[in-house]
N, CA, C and O of each residue as an XYZ file, in Angstrom:
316
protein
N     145.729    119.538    176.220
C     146.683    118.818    175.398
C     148.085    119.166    175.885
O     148.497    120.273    176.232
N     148.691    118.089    175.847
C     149.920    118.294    176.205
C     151.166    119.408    175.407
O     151.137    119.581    174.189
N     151.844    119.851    175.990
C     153.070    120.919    175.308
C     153.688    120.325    174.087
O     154.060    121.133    173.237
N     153.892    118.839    173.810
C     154.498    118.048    172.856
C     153.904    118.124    172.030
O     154.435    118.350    170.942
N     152.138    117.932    172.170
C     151.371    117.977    170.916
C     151.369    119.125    170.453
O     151.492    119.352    169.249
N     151.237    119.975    171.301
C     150.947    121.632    170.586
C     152.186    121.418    169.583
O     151.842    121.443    168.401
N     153.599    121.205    169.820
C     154.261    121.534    168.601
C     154.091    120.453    167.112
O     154.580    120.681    166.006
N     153.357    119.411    167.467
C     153.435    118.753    166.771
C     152.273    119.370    165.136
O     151.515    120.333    165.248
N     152.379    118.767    164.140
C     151.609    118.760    162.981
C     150.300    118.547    163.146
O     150.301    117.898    164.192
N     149.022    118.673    162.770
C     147.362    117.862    162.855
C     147.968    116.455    162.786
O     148.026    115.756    163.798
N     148.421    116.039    161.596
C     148.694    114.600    161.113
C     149.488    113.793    162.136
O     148.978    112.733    162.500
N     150.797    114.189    162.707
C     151.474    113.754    163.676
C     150.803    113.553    165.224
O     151.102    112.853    166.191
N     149.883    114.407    164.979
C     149.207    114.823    166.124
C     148.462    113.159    166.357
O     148.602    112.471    167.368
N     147.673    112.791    165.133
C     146.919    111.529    165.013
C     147.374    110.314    165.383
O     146.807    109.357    165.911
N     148.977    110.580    164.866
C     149.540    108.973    164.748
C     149.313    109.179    166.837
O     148.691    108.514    167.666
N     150.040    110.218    166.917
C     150.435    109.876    168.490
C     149.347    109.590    169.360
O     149.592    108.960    170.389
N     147.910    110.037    169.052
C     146.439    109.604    169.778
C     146.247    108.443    169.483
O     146.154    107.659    170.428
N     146.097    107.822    167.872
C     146.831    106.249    168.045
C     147.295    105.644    168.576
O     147.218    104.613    169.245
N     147.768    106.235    168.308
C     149.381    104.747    169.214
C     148.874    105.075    170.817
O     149.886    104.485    171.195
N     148.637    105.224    171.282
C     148.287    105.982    172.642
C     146.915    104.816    173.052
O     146.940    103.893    173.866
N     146.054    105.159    172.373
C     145.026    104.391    172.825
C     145.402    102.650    172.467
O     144.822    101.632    172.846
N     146.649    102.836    171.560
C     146.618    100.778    170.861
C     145.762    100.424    170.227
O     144.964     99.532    170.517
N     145.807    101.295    168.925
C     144.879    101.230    168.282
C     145.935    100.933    166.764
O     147.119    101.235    166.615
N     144.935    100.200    165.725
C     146.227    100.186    164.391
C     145.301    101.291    163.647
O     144.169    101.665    163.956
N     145.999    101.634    162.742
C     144.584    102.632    161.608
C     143.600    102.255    161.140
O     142.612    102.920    160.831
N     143.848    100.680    161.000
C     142.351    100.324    160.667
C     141.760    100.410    161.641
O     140.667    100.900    161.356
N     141.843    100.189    162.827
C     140.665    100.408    164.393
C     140.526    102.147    164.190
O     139.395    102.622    164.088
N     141.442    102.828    164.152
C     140.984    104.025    164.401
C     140.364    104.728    163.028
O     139.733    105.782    162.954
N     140.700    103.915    162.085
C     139.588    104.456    160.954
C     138.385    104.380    161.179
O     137.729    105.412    161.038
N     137.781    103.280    161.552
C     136.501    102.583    162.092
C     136.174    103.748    163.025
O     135.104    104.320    162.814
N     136.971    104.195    164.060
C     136.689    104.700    165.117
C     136.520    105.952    164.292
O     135.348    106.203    164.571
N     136.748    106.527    163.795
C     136.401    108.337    163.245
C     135.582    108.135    161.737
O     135.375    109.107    161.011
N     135.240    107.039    161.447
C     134.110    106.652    160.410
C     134.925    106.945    159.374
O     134.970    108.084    158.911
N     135.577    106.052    158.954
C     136.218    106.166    157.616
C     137.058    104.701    157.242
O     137.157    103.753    158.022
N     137.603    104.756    155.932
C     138.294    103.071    155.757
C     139.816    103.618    155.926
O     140.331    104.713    155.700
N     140.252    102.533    156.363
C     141.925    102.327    156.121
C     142.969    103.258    155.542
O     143.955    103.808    156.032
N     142.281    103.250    154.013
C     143.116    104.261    153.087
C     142.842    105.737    153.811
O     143.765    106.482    154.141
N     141.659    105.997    153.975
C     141.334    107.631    154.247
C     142.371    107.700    155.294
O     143.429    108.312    155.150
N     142.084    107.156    156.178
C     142.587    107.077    157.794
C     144.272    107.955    157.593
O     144.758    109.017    157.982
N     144.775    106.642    156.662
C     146.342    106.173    156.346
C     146.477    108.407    155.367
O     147.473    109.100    155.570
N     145.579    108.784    154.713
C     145.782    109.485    153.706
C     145.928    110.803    154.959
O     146.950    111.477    155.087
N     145.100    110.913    155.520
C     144.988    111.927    157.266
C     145.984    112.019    157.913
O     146.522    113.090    158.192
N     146.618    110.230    158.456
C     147.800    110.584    159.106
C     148.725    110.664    158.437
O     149.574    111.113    159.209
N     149.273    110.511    157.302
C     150.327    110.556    156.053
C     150.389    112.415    155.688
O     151.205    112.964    154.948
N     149.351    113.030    156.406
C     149.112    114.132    156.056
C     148.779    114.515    154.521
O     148.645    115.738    154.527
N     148.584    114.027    153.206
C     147.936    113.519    151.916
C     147.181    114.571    151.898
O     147.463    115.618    151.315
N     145.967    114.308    152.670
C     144.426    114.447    152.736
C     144.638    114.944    154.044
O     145.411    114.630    154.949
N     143.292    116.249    153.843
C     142.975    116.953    155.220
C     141.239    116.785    155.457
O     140.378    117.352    154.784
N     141.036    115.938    156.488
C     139.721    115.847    156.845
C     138.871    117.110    156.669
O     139.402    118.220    156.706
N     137.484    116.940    156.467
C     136.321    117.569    156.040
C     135.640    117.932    157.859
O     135.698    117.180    158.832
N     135.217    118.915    157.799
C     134.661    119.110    159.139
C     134.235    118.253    160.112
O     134.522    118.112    161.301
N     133.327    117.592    159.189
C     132.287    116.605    159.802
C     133.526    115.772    159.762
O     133.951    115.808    160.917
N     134.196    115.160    159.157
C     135.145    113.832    159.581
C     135.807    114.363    160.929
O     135.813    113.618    161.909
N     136.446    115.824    161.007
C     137.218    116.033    161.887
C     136.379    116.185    163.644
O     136.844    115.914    164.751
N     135.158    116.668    163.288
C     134.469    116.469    164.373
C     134.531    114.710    164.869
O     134.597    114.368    166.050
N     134.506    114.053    164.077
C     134.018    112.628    164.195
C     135.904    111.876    164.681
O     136.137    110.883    165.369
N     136.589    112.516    164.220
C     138.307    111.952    164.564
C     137.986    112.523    166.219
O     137.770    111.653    167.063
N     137.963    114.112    166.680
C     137.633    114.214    168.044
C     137.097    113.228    169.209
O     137.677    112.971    170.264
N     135.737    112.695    168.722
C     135.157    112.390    169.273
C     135.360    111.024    169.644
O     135.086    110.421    170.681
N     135.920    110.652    168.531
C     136.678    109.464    168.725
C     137.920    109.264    169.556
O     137.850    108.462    170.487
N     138.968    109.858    169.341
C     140.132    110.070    170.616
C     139.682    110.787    171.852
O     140.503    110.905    172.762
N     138.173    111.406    172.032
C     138.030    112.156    173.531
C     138.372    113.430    173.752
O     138.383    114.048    174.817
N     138.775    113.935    172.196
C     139.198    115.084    172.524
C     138.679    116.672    171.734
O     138.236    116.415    170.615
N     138.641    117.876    171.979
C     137.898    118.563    171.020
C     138.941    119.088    169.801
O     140.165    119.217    169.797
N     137.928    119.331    168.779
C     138.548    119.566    167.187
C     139.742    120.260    167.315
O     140.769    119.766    166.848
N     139.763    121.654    168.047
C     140.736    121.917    167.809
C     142.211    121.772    168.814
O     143.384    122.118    168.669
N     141.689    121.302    169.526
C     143.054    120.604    170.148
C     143.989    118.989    169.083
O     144.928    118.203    169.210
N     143.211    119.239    168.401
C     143.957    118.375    167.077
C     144.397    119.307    165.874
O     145.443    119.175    165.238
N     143.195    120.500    165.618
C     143.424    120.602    164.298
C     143.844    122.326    164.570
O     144.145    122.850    163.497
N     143.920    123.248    165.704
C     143.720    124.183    165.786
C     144.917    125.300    164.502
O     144.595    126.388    164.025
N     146.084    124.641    164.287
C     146.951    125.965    163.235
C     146.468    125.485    162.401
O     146.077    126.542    161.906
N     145.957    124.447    161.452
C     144.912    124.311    160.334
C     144.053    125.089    160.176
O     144.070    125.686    159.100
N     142.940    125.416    161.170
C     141.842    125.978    161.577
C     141.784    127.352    161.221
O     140.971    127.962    160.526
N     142.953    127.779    161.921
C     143.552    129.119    161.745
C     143.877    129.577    160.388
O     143.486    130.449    159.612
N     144.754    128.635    160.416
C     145.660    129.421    158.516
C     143.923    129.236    157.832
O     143.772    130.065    156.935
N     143.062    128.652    157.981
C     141.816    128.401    156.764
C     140.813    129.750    157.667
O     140.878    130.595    156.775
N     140.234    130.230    158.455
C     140.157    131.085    158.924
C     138.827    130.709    159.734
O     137.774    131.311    159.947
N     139.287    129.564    160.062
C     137.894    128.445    160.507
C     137.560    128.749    162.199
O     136.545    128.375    162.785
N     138.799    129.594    162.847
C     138.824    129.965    164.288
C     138.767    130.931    164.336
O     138.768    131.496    165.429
């Protein structure tokens, strides 16, 4: 992951894998198995995905969990 993302937020982190692939939130909701609102509640930072969703957001942008979610991970003591 790039140096930009590392400073960035989990949530910020999302919009920018978005926008990246040209995707709107509803495609990338679809894409990490979830509707619109959830999607919108994730990148709004609201709502913090559930394991299994966050495995499933990875896998969807190509990339592993914690190169999205890793100071989350941490502060919860999940790493």
């Amino acid at each position: 992951m790039s140096v930009v993302l590392n400073k960035l937020t989990w949530n910020k982190r999302l919009e920018v894998l978005r926008v990246a692939n040209g995707w709107t939130q509803d495609e990338a909701a679809k894409k990490c198995g979830t509707n619109q609102k959830g999607y919108w509640l994730w990148e709004s930072g609201k709502s913090y995905p559930r394991l299994n969703s966050r495995k499933s957001i990875a896998k969807a942008f190509g990339v592993k969990v914690n190169e999205i979610f890793t100071d989350e991970m941490r502060s919860k003591g999940e790493v």
